[in-house]
MIDREN-410980 format. One record per residue (C-alpha): residue number from 1; x, y, z. Coordinates in nm, 4 decimals. Last residue first. Layout:
PT   resi          X          Y          Z
PT    NUM          X          Y          Z
...
END
This chain:
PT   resi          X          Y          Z
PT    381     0.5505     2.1043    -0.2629
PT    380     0.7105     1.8249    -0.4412
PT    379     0.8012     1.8578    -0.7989
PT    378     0.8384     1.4612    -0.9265
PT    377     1.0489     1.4045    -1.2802
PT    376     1.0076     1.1014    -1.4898
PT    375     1.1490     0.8296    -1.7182
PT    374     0.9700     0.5100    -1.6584
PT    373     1.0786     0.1557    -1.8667
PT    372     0.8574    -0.1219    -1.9134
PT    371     0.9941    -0.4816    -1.9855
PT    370     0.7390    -0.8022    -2.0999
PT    369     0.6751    -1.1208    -2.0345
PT    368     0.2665    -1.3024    -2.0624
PT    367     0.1235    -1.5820    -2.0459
PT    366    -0.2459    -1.5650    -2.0587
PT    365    -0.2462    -1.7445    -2.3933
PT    364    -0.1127    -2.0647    -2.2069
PT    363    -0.4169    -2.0400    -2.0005
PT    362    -0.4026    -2.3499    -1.7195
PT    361     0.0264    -2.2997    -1.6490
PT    360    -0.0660    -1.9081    -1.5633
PT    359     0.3310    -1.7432    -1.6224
PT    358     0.3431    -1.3298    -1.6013
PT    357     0.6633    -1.1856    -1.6336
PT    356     0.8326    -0.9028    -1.5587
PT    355     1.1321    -0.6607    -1.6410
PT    354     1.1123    -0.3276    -1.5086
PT    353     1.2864    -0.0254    -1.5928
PT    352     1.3212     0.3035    -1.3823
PT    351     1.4285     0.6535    -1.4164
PT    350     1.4353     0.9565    -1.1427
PT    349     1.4183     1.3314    -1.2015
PT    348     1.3522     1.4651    -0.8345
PT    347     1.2521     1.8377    -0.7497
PT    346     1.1363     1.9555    -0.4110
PT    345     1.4901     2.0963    -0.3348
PT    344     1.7582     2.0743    -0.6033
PT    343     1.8195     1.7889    -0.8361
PT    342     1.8029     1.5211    -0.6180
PT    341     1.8545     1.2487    -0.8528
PT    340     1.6728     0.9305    -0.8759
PT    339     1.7146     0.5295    -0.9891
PT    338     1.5455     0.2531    -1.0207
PT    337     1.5770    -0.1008    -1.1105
PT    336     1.2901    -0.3607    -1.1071
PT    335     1.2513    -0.7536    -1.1553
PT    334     0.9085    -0.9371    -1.1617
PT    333     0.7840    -1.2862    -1.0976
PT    332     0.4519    -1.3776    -1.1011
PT    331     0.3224    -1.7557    -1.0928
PT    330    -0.0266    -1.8908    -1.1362
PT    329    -0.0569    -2.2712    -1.0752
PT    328    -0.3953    -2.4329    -1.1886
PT    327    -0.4182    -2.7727    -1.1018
PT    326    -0.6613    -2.6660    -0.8015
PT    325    -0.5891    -2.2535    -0.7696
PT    324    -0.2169    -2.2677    -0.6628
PT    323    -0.1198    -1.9026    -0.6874
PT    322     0.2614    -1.8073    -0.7359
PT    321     0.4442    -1.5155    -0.6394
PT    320     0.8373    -1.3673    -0.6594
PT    319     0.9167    -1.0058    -0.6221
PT    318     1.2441    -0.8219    -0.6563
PT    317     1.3826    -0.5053    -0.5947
PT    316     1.6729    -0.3236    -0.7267
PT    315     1.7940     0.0323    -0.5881
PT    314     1.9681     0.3732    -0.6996
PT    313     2.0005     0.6977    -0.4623
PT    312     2.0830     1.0127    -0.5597
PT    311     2.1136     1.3125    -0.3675
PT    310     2.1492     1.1553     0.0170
PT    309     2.4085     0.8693    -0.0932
PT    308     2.0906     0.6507    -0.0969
PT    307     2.1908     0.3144    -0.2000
PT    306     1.9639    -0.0078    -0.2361
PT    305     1.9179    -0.4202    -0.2293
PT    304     1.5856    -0.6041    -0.2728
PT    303     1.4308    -0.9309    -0.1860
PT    302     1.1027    -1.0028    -0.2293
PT    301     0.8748    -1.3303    -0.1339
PT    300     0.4713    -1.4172    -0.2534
PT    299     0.2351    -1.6704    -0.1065
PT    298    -0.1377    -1.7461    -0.2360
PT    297    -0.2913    -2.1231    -0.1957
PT    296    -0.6363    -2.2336    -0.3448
PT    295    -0.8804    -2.5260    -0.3092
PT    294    -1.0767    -2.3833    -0.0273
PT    293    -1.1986    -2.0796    -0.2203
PT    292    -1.1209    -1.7222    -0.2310
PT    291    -0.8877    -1.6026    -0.4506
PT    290    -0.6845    -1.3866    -0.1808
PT    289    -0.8010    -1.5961     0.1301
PT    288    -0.6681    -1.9101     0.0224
PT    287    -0.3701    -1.8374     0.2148
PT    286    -0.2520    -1.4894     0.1896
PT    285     0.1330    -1.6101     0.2875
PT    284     0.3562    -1.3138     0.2777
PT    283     0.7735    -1.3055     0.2957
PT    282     1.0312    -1.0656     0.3199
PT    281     1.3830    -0.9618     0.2242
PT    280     1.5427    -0.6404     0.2807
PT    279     1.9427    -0.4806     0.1862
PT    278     2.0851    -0.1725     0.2473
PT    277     2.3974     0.0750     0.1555
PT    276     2.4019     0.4237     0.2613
PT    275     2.6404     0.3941     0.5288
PT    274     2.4542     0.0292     0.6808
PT    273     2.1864    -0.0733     0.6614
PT    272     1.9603    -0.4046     0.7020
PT    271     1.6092    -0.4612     0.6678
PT    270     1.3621    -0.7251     0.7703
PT    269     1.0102    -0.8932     0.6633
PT    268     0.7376    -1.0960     0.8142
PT    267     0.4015    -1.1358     0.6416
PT    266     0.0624    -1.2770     0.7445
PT    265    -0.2529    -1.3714     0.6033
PT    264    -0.6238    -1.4512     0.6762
PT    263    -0.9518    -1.3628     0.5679
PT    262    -1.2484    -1.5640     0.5405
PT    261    -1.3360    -1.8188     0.2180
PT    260    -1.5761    -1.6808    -0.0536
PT    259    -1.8677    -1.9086    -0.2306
PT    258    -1.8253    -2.2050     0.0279
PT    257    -2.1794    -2.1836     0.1679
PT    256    -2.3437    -1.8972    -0.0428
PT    255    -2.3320    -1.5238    -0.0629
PT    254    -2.0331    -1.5282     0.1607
PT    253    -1.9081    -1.2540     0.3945
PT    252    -1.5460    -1.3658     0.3711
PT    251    -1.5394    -1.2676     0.7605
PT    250    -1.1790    -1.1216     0.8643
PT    249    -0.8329    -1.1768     0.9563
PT    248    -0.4947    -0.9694     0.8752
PT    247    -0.1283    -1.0218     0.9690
PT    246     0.2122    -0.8250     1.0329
PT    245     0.5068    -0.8823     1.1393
PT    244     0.8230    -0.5921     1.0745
PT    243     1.1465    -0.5721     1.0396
PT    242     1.3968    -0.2585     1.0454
PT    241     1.7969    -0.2214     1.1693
PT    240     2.0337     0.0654     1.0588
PT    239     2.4005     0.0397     1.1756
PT    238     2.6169     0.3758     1.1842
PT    237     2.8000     0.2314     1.5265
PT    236     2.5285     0.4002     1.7386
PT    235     2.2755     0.1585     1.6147
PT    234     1.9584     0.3122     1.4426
PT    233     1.6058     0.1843     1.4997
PT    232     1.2948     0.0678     1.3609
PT    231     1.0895    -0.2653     1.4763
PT    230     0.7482    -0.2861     1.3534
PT    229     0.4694    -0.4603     1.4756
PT    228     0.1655    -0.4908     1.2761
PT    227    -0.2385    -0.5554     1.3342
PT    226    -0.5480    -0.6017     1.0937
PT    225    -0.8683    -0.6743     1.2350
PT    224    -1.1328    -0.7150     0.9481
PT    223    -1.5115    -0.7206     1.0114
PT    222    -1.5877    -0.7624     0.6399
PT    221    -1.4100    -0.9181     0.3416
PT    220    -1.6327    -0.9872     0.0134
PT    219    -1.8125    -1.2568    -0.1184
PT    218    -2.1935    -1.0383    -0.0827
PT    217    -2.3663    -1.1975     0.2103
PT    216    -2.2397    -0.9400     0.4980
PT    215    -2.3979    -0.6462     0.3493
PT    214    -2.3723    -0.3003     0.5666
PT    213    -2.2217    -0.1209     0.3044
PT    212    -2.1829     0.2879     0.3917
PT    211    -2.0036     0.4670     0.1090
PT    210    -1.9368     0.8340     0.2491
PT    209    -1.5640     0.7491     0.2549
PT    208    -1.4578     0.4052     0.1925
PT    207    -1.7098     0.0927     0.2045
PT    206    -1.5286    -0.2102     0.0218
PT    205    -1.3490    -0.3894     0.3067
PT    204    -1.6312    -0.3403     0.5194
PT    203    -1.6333    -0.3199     0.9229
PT    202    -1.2286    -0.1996     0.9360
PT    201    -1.0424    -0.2430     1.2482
PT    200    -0.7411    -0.1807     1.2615
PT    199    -0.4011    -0.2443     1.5172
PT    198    -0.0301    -0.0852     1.5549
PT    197     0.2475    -0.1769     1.7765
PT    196     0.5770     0.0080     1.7876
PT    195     0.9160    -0.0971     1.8650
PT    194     1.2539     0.1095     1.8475
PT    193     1.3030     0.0967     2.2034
PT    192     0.9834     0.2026     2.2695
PT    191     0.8093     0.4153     2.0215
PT    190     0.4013     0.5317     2.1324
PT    189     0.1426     0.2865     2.0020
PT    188    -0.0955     0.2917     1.6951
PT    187    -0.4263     0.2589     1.6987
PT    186    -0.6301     0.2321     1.3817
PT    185    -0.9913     0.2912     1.2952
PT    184    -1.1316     0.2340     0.9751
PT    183    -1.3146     0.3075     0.6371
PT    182    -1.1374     0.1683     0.3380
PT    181    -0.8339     0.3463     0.2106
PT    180    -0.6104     0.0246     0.0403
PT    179    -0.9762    -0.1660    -0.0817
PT    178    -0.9865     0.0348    -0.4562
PT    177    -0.5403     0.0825    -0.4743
PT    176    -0.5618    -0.1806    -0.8022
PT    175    -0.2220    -0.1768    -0.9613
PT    174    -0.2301    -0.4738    -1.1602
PT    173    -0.5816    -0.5667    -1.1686
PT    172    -0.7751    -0.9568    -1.1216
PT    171    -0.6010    -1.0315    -0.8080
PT    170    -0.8084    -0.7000    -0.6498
PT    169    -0.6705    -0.5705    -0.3800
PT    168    -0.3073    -0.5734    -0.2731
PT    167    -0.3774    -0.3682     0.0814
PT    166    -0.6760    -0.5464     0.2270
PT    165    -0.4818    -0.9036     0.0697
PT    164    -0.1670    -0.8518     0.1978
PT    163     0.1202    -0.6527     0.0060
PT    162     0.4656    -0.7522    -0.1594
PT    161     0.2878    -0.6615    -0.5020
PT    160     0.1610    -0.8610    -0.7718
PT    159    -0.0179    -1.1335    -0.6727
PT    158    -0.1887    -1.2947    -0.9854
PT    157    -0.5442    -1.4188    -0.9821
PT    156    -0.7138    -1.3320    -1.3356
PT    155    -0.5988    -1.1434    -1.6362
PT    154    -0.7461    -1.2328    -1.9957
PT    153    -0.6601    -0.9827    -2.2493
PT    152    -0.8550    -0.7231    -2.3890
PT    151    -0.6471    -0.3740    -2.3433
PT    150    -0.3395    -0.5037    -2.2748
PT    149    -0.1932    -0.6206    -1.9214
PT    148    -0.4537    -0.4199    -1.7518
PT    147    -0.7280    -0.6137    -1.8533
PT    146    -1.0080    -0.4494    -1.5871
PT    145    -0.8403    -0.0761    -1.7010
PT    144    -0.5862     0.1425    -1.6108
PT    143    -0.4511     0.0752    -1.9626
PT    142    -0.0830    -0.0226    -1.9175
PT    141     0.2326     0.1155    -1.7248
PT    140     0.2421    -0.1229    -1.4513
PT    139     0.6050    -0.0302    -1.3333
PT    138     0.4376     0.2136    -1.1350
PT    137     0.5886     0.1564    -0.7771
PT    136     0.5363    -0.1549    -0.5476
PT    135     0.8013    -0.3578    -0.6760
PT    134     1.0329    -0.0989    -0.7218
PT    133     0.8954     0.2434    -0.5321
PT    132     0.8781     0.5585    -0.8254
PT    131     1.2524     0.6201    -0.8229
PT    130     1.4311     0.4448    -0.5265
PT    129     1.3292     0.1034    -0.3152
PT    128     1.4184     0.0698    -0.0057
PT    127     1.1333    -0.0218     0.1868
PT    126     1.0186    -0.1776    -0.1523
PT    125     1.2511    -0.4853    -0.0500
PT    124     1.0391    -0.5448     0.2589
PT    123     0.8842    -0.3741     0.6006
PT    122     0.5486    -0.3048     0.6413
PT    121     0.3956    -0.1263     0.9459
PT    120     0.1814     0.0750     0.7461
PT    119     0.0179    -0.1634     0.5837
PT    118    -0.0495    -0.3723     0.9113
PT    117    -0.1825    -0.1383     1.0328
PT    116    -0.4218     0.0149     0.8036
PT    115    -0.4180     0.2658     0.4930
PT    114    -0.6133     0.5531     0.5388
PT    113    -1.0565     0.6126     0.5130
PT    112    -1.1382     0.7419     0.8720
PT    111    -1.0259     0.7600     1.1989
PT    110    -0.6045     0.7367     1.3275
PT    109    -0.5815     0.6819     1.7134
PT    108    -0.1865     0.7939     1.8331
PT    107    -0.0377     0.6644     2.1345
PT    106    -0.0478     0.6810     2.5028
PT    105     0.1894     1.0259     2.5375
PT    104    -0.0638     1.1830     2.3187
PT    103    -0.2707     1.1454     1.9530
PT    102    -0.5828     1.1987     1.8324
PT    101    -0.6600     1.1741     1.4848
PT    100    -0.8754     1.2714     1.1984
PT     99    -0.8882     1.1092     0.8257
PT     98    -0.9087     1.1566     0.4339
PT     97    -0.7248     0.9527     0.1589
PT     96    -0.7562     0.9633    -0.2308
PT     95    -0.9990     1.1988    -0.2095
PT     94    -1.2147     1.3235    -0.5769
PT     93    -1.0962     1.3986    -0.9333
PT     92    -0.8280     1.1423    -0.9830
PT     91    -0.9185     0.8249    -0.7712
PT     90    -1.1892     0.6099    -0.9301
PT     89    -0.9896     0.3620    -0.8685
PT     88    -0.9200     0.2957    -1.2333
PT     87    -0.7907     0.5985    -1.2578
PT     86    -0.9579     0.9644    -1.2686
PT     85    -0.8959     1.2190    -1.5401
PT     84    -0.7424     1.5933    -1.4950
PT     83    -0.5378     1.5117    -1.2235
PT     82    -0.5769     1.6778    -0.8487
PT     81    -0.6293     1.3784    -0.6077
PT     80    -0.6886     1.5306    -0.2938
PT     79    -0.5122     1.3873     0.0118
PT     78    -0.7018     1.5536     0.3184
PT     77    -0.5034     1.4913     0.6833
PT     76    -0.6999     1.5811     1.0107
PT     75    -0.6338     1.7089     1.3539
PT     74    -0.5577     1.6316     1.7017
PT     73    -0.2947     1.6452     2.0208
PT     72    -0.4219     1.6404     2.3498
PT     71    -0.1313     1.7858     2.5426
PT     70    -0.3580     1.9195     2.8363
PT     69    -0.3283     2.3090     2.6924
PT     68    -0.4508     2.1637     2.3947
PT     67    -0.2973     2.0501     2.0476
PT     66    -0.3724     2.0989     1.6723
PT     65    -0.2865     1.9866     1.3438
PT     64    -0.4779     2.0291     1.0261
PT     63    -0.3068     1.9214     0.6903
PT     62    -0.4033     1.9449     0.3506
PT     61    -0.2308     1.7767     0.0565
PT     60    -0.2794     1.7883    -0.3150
PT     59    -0.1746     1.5303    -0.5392
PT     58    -0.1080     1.5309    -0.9275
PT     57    -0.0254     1.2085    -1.1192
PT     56     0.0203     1.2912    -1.5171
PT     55     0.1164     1.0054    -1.8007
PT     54     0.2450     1.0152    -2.0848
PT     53     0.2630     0.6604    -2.3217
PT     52     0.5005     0.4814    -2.5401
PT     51     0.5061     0.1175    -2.6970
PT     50     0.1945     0.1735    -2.8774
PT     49    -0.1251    -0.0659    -2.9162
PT     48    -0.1820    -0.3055    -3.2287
PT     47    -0.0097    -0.6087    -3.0514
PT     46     0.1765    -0.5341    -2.7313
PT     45     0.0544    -0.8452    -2.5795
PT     44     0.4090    -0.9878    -2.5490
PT     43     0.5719    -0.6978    -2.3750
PT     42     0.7625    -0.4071    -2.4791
PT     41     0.7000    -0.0888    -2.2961
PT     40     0.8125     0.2681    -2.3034
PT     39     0.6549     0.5006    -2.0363
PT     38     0.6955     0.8725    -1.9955
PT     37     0.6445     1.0278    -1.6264
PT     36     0.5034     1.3624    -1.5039
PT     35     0.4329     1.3747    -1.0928
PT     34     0.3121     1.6488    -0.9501
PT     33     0.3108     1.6860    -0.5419
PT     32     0.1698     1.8070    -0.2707
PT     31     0.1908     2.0174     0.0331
PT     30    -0.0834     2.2630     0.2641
PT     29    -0.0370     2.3491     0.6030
PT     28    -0.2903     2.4031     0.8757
PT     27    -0.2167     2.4928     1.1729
PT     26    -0.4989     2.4822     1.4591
PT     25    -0.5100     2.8278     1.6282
PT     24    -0.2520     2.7840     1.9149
PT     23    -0.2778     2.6506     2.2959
PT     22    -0.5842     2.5268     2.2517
PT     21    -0.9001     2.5547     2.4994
PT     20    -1.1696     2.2895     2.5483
PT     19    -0.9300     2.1267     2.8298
PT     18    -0.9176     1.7336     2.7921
PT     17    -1.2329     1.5866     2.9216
PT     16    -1.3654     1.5689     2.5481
PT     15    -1.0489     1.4233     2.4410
PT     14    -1.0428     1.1308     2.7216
PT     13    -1.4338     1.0713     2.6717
PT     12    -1.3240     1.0243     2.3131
PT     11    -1.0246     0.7981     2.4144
PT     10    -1.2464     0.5891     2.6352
PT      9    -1.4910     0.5222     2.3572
PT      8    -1.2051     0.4190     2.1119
PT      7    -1.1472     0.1947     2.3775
PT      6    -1.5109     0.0212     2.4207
PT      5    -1.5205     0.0032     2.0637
PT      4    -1.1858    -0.2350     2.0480
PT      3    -1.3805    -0.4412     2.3244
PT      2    -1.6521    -0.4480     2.1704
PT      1    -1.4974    -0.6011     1.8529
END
């Protein structure tokens, strides 16, 4: 950790030395999106609750970005969640992601509550993925609630996204995005030869904007280093080559001895392309870190295949999980085709239809398969 504060240090000295004056008045440029979709879903909890739901995502983006006469680039990026309600993550009303940078010919240094490293150097089947983002999209549509299956149901450790554990969140919500914006710094290398290297550091998993928490005896992750490399470049002959390795460690900060085991996982994934067409696979191992005691195992896999003509573009994505938890074994396994339509610029009608299921071999009544289709349209701004 010191040394990762002793270069942060060295880039602010480098940014103060760097001449006071700008070039140009700082730019700032404002985009966004609203997002309307209607849900239809079958499952086997759907007892006494409807099989179709509306739902509204609205984002507002700011941008600030600024360089000096000495090339010192900087600024800042403001998501603003603009919907009338918030979700589960308390996300609707307020931020869903604010930082500064600095960036020049050594790199780019991101500060403040964004997604990490090795989340943004992730490569796997919802690379690809079209409409809302397959696996890792809003097939979930249920309450945004602590049973989000069905309103009352029993829900505990699934993985259900291709993501680690500071990016999944909580195994007890489908969905959860509460740990993905934590308070960090990231560095992330220039491009050479299609690689890039990227690295976090986060203090406390669950402290995000003004939230300071300073507790290392509460069961969750703190002192976190995160890192990624990412491989990303096009062949002359029309080929298109992406993979990615990425890992996280940290302190389980436990409240007693054995009460929350540290952090560690890794994923590798790869894509191929070619004219349109592409294919990814990818696998994660979160250890026992995702569930959080000695006698457990997390791993997931997905595999996806895709098109994007340019106007339309049509995928399916897969994801396959289990959790060993003792005699327990939790599996996940969910299926997902999408498609969108560029209708004209900044509008996208897209559908999607997922077909999952939820297996836990210790609560039969857990169980739990079901298909949800999406129809929606997305204005971007």
């Amino acid at each position: 950790m010191k040394n990762i504060l002793l270069a942060t240090t060295g880039l602010f000295g480098a940014a103060l030395l760097a001449t006071a004056a700008s070039a140009q008045t700082p730019k700032v440029t404002i985009g966004g999106f609203t997002d309307f979709q209607a849900g239809f879903v079958s499952d086997d909890f759907d007892a006494n609750t409807r099989s179709q739901a509306f739902r509204q995502d609205t984002e507002i983006q700011v941008r600030v970005d600024a360089k000096t006469d000495a090339g010192l680039g900087y600024g800042a990026v403001i998501d603003l969640e603009a919907d009338v309600s918030n979700d589960v993550n308390n996300q609707g009303t307020n931020a869903g992601r604010v930082f500064t940078y600095l960036s020049g010919s050594w790199g780019k240094v991101e500060l403040g509550s964004n997604a990490g490293a090795a989340a943004t150097s992730r490569v796997d089947a919802s690379t690809l993925a079209a409409a809302t983002g397959g696996i890792n999209g809003a097939w979930i549509f249920q309450p945004n609630d602590a049973t989000p299956l069905v309103a009352g149901a029993a829900f505990a450790n699934f993985v259900t996204t291709s993501k680690l554990v500071t990016e999944h969140g909580s195994v007890d919500l489908v969905g959860d995005e509460g740990t993905i914006n934590s308070n960090k710094i990231t560095y992330y290398s220039p491009r050479f030869s299609g690689f890039q290297i990227g690295a976090s550091y986060t203090p406390k998993l669950a402290a995000r904007g003004q939230t300071i928490d300073r507790a290392d005896n509460d069961d969750t992750f703190g002192d976190i280093l995160e890192a990624g490399v990412n491989f990303d470049h096009q062949f002359t002959n029309g080929v298109k080559l992406a993979a990615s390795l990425t890992g996280e460690t940290g302190s389980g900060d436990e409240s007693a001895p054995g009460s929350n085991e540290d952090l560690a996982a890794w994923a590798i994934g790869a894509l191929l392309g070619y004219q349109g067409f592409s294919g990814a696979l990818s696998y994660g191992d979160l250890g026992d870190s995702q569930v959080g005691s000695t006698n457990t195992d997390a791993a997931y896999w997905s595999a996806g295949v895709g098109y994007d003509g340019g106007i339309w573009a049509a995928s399916a994505t897969y994801l396959d999980s289990e959790v060993e938890a003792g005699a327990n074994d939790n599996e996940f396994n969910n299926l997902v085709l999408g498609v969108d339509y560029k209708l004209a610029p900044g509008i996208t009608p897209y559908a999607e239809v997922s077909f999952f299921e939820f297996d836990d071999s210790d609560v039969v009544a857990n169980n739990n398969d079901g298909t949800a289709l999406i129809i929606g349209t997305q204005v971007a701004f």
